[in-house]
N, C-alpha and C positions, 0 to 999 in steps of 0.2 A: 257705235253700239258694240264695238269690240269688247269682248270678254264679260260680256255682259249677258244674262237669260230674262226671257219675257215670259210672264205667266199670267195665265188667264183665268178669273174666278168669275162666276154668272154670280147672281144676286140680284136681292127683290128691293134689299132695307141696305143695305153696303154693310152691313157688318155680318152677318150671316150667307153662308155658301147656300145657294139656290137649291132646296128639296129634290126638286123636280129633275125634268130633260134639258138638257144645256142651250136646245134650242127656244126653251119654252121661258127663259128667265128673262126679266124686264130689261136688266142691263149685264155687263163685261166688265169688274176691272180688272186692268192690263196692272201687272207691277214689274219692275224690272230687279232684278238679284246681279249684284257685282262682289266676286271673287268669295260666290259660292257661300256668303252669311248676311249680308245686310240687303233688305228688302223694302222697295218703296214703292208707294201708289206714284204711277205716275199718267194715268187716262183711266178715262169712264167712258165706256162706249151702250150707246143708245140698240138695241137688240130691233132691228127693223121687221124681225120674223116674232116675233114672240106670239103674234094672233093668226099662223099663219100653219098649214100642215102641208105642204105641197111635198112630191114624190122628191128624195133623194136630198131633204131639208139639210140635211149635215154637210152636204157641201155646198151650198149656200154659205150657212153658219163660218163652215170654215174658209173661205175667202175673205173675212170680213175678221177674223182671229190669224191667219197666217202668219203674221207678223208674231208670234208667238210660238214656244216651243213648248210647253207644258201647259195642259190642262189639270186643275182643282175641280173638281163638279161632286155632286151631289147624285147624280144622277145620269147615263146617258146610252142610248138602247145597246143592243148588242153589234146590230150590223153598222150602227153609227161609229160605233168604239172602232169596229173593223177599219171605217173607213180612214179614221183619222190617223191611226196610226200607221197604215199603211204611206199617210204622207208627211211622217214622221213623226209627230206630236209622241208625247208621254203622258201618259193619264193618270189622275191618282184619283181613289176616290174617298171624299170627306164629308162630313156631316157637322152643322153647327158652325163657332166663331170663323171667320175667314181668317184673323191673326191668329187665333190657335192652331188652326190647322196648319199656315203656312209657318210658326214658329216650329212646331213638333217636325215638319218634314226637315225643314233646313238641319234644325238639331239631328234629325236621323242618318244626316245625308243622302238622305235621297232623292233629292233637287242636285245632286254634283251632275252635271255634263261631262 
């Protein structure tokens, strides 16, 4: 997975970036970006919290996303954002197609690591 970023979009329908809190979206997919332009689905992951509110859910959420370095979300609280970045992740936040959104970032560069 050298040289390679993993990016994480929640979603309810897979084509649309999940409205809501990142913990609260049905699914995850994972896409991988090699050398910073070309981007592919490569996992859907099943959201085992999505009916679930327990103290401190964001680090839940994020042992099961770690493997990732970027977050796409729609949505996600303030002390959550706190938490995540403090272990490292990048967050952007988007609304609407998940290919538009992840086209327009890549074209902005601001997916460059």
């Amino acid at each position: 997975m050298e040289g390679k970023t993993r990016i994480v979009v929640p979603t309810d329908d897979g084509v649309h970036i999940y409205k809501g809190m990142l913990g609260k979206a049905e699914r995850w997919f994972i896409y991988e970006m090699g050398n910073g332009v070309k981007i592919h689905l490569v996992e859907k992951r099943v959201n085992p919290y999505v009916k679930t509110m327990q103290h401190l859910k964001t680090l839940d959420v994020y042992e099961l996303i770690r493997d990732t370095t970027i977050i796409v979300a729609g949505y996600i609280g303030r002390k959550g954002v706190e938490r995540l970045e403090q272990r490292g992740m990048k967050i952007f936040f988007r609304k609407g197609s998940i290919c538009e959104a992840l086209t327009a970032l890549v074209e902005s560069g601001a997916l460059a690591v």
